[in-house]
N, C-alpha and C positions, 0 to 999 in steps of 0.2 A: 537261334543264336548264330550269330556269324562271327567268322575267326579271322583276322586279317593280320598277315604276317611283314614282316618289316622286311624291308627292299633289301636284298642279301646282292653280294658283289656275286658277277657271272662270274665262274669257274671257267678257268682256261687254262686247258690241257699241252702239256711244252708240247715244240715240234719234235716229231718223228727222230729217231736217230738213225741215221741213212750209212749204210758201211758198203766199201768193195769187198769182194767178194774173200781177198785176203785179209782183209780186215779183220771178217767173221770168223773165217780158218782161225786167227791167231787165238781167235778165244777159246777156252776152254767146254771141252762139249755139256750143252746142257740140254737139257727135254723141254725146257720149260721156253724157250725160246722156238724162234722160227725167223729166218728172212725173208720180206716178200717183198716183191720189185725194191731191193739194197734197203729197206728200212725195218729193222730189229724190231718185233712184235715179243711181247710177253704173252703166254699161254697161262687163263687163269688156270686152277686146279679142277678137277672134275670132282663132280657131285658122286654121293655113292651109288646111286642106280647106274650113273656112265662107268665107273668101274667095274660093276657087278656085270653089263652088259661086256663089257671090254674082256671081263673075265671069261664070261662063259663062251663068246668067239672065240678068244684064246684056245683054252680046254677041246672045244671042238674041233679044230683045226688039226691043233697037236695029236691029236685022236684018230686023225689019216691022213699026217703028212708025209707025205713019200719021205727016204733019209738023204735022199737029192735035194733036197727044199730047206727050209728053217721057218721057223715060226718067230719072229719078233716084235716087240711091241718099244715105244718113245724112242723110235731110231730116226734117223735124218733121212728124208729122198732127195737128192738134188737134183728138183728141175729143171734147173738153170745157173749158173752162177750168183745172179741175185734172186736168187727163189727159193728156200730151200721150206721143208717141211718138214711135220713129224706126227705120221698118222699114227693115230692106237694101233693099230694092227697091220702087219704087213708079212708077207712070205716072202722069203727073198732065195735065191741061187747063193748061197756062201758056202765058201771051202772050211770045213768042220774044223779044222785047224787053223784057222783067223776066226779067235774069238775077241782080238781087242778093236775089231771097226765099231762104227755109229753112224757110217755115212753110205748110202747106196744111192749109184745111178739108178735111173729108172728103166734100166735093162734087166737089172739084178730082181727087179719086184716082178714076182707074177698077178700075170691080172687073172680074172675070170670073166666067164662068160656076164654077158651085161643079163642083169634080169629084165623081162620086158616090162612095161610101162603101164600102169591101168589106172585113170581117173576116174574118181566117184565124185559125182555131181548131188549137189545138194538143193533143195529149195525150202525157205520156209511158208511151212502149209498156215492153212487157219485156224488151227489149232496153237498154234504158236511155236511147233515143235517143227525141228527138217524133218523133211524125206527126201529118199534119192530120188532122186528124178531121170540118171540117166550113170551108165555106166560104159565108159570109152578103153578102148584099147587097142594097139598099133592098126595102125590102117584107116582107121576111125578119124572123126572131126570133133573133138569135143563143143557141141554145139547146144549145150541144156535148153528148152522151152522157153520162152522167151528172151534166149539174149543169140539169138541165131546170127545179130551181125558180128558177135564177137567169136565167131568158130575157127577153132585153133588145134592143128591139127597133131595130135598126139606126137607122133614121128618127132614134129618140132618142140617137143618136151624137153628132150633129152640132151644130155649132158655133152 
């Protein structure tokens, strides 16, 4: 049996709303937003496993965070005047007595060390199932058995 569905009008999404940078200031803070190069994104909501993870980074953090530091989560980083963001999770440098900000330079957030990088290379066998076939890490060429001309060198992975 076949189903053939009736020719539906294409769906077309309005344009972007593009703001300066005071624009976005004027608005009232929200988590659910973000600017990126001046055009206002809506952040859907997260699932519950993103919370649950969101949680327990949180928990852990807070669990040995020096009291020089802070632990915050749906706060603004500005990295740029038209770029702004708002990761789950961030440490930042705040003075324990400004409790009503939601916006940080990206001086205020600490980073960490990067973790290193490890590709796991897969092929499917004759069995119909993968195996690895090869497992890369900095320094290395990720270059699996037979796609040797496409070898791409770990280092250039990274972020």
């Amino acid at each position: 049996m076949t189903a053939v569905l009736n020719d539906r009008p294409s769906v077309e999404f309005p344009q972007p709303v593009v703001l300066t940078a005071a624009e976005y200031d004027a608005l009232p803070p929200n988590s659910r937003v973000e600017l990126v190069d001046g055009a206002v994104q809506v952040i859907t909501p997260a699932t519950r496993r993103h919370q649950i993870v969101v949680q327990r980074i949180r928990a852990a953090l807070e669990a040995v965070c020096p009291e020089d530091l802070c632990v915050v989560w749906e706060q603004e980083v500005r990295l740029a005047d038209d770029h702004r963001r708002n990761p789950d999770v961030m440490v930042v440098r705040a003075a324990a007595d400004d409790l009503d900000i939601y916006s940080y330079d990206p001086a205020d957030v600490v980073r960490g060390d990067r973790a290193p990088i490890v590709v796991h290379a897969f092929r499917l066998g004759e069995s119909g199932r993968y195996l690895e076939s090869g497992l890369f890490k900095e320094g290395d060429l990720v270059a699996p058995p037979g796609l040797m001309w496409a070898a791409i060198a770990v280092a250039d992975l990274a972020p």
